[in-house]
N, C-alpha and C positions, 0 to 999 in steps of 0.2 A: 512548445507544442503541448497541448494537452491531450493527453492519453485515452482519460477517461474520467469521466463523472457520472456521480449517482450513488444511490445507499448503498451501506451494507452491511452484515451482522457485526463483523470484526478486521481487524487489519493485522496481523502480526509482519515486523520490523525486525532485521538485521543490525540491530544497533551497535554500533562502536564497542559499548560494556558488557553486550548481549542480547539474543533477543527478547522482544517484549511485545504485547501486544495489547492493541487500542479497541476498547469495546463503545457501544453508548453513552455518552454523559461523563467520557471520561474527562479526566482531572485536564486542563492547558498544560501542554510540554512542547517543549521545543530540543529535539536529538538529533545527533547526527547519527550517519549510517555507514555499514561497512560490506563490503563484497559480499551478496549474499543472495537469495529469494525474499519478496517481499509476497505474501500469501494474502490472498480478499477471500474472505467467507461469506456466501451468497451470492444469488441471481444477478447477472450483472449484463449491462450490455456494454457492447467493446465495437467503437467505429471500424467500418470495413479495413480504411488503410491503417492502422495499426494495429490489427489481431496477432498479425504475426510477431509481436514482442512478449506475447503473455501465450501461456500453456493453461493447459484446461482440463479439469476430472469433474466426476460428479459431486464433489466435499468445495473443491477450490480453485480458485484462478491463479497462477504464480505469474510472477515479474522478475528478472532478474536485473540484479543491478550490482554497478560497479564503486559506486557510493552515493551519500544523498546528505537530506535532512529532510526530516519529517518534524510538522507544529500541528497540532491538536488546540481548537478554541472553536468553541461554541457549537459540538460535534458537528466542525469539520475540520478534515485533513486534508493539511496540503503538501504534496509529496514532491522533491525536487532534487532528481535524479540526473546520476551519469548511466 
């Protein structure tokens, strides 16, 4: 199921080693992930039937998640969560 798509400023990531976080033009990586908030900076839009898994302020959108992996190429990420 996909969640959501679309741009946005930055991605910060619960990673395994720590978090980190994915801006424009960053570098290809491929992480795994660990029990945490996964945080989108910026405008964003979120289909009706699944808003209710992400939280919402005026700074960021959060996702919580119970582990993943996250890959960065050719600014884009593809996020692949429990």
């Amino acid at each position: 199921m996909t969640l959501f798509k679309g741009e946005v400023e930055s991605v910060l990531f619960p990673g395994t080693y720590g978090d980190f976080q994915i801006l424009n033009n960053h570098a290809p990586i491929v992480s795994t992930l660990t029990k945490g908030k996964v945080k989108i900076l910026g405008k964003i839009s979120i289909e009706k039937d699944v808003k209710d898994k992400f939280e919402y302020n005026e700074k960021e959108t959060t996702l919580n998640i119970k582990s993943g992996t996250v890959e960065m190429n050719n600014n884009h990420v593809t996020l692949l969560i429990d």
